[in-house]
N, C-alpha and C positions, 0 to 999 in steps of 0.2 A: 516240941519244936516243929516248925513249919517246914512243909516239903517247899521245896525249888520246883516254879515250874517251868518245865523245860517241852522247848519246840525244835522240831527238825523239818527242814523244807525242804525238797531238791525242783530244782530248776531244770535248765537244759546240761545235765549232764548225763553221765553213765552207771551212775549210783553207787558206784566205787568208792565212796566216800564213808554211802549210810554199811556199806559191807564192810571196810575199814571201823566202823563205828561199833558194828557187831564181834570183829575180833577180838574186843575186850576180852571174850569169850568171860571167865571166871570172875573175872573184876567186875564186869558187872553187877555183880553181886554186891562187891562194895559198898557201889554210889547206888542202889534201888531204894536204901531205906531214907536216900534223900532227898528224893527226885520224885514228879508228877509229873508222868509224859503225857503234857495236855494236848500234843497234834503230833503227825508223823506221820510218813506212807508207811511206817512198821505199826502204826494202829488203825485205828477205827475212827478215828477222829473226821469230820466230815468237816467244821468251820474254826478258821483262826480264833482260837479264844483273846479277851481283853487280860490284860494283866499279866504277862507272859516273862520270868526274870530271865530265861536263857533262850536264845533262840540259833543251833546250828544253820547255815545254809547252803545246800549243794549247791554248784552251777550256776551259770553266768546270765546274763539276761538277754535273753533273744527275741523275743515278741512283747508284743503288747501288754498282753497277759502276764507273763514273768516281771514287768515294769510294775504293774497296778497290784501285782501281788505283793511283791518287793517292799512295795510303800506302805500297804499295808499291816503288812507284817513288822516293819520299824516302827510304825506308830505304835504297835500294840506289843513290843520289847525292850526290856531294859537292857538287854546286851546282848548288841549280835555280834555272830562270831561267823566270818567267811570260811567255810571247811573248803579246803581243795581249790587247787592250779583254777580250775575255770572258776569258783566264784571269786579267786583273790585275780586270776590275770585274763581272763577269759578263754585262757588255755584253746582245749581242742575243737569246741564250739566255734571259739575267733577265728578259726580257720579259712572260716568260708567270708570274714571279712577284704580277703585280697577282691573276692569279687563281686560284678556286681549283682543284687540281691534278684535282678531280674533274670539273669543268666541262671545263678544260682537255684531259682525255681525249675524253670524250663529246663536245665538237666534231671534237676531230680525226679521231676513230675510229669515230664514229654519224654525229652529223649530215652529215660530209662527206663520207661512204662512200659508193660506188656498187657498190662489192662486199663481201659478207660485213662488213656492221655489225658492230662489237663492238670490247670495246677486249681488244685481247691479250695472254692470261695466259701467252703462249712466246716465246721468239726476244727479241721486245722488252725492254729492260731496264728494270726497275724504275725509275719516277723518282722522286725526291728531291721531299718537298710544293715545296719552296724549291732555285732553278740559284743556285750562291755560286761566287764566285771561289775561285781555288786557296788562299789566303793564310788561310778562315776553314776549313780543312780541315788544311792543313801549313806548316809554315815555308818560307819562300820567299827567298832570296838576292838575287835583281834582279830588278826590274821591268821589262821593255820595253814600253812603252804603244803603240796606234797600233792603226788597223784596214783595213789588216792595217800592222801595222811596216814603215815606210820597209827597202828593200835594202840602202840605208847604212848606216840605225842597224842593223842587225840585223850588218852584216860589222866596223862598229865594235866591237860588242859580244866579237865571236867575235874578234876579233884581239886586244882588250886581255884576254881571258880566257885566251887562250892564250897572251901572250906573260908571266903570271905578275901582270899588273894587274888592278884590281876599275876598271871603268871608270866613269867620270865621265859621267853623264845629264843632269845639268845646265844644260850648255848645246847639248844636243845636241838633245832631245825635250821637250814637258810634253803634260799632259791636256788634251784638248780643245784641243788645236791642229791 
């Protein structure tokens, strides 16, 4: 029997998701003998592989970069799955959509500066005026709500996807609970 291969991204988030993901703690055990973790910040993996059948994703999109990753990563997945408040609504990232992205610099990178003021034209990645969830960038397959996602609902998830089911959320999670 074929391993599933399975991807995990995070974004602009707090990674509270991939640690929610780690609390399987024992069940992991479970689903290892059916799974190929072919990318992840929890491995080594350095480029998005082709052929990808699950792909988790933390966090919302806020730069350029998280855009052209985003798309990339859908073309080369059979089913992605938004993990968490910010890639399903853009949660605590959206934040800073009340203002504007110019202000939003110059606080962070003038005013609260104690070394070398300025906002940085290297390294840093380009942000997006507006942080949007995954869903107004790519199509999205499932939604896992929560911040970070219950260890349950998250081994739920992974169990009914692997064993060939699209799983039932309904009575398991909603918004704002």
């Amino acid at each position: 029997m074929s391993k599933a291969r399975v991807a995990t991204l995070w974004l602009d988030a707090c990674s509270g998701c991939h640690m929610s993901l780690l609390d399987m703690d024992e069940r992991l055990l479970e689903i290892v003998d059916k799974v190929e973790v072919v990318y992840s910040p929890l491995v080594d993996a350095q480029k998005f592989p082709d052929n990808v059948d699950l792909t988790l994703v933390e966090g919302a999109l806020a730069s350029e970069e998280d855009i052209e990753k985003i798309r990339m990563v859908r073309s080369k997945t059979k089913l992605l799955v938004s993990l968490g408040d910010c890639a399903v609504t853009g949660n605590v990232p959206a934040m800073r959509n009340s203002f504007p992205l110019d202000s939003v610099l110059q606080r962070g990178y003038v005013e609260n500066a104690s070394y070398n003021p300025g906002v940085p034209k290297q390294v840093v990645p380009v942000l997006q005026p507006k942080v949007v969830p995954l869903h107004e960038v790519v199509p999205v397959d499932l939604y896992l709500p929560g911040c970070p996602p219950d260890a349950n609902l998250i081994h739920f998830v992974l169990t009914e996807v692997l064993a060939g089911r699209v799983p039932d959320l309904g009575t398991k999670c909603r918004f704002g609970a």
